[in-house]
N, C-alpha and C positions, 0 to 999 in steps of 0.2 A: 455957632452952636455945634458942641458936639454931643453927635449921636451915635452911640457904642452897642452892639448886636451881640450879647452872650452864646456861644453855642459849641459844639465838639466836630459839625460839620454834618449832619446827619439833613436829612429833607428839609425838616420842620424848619431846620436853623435857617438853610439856603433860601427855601422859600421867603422866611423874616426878613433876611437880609436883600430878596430881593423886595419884596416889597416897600421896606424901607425906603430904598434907595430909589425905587418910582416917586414915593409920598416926597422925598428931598427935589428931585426934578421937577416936579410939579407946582409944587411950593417957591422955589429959586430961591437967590439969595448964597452965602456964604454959612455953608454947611458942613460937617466932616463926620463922613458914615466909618466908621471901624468895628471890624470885625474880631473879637477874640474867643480863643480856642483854648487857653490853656486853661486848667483845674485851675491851679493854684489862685493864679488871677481874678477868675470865676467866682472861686470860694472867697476870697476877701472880699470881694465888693459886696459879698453878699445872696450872690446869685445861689438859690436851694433848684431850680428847675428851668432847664432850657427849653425850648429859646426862650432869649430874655433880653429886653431894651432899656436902655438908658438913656435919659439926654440930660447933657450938662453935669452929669456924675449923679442923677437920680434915678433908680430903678422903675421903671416905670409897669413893668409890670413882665409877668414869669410864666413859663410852662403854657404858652399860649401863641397862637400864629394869628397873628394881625393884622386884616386886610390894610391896602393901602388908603384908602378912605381912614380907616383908625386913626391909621398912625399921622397922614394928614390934619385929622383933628388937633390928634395931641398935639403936635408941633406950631397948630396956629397957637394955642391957647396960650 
């Protein structure tokens, strides 16, 4: 499963990204958290408001900070 963390590096984004990366640890399994920074990037995929998550190249949701529990859900589902 990949899981991709939209952001420019600002709190909101790191904080995502960490808690992401608790919800992966907790969860186990063969997973890959990446982090991107660049606009361009950003903008194609789609991303209008950081932070922002994807998994498996689906937007999962924008402009919002995700406790680890969340994102836990998502990823069982």
């Amino acid at each position: 499963m990949l899981i991709e963390v939209f952001g420019p590096g600002c709190a909101k984004c790191e904080t995502l990204l960490k808690h992401t990366k608790h919800a992966v640890e907790q969860l186990g399994g063969d997973h890959t958290v990446i982090k991107i920074s660049d606009y361009p990037a950003m903008a194609a995929r789609g991303v209008l408001s950081t932070p922002a998550l994807a998994v498996d190249g689906q937007l999962k949701f924008q402009g919002k900070v995700a406790s680890s529990a969340e994102i836990l859900e998502l990823l069982k589902a």
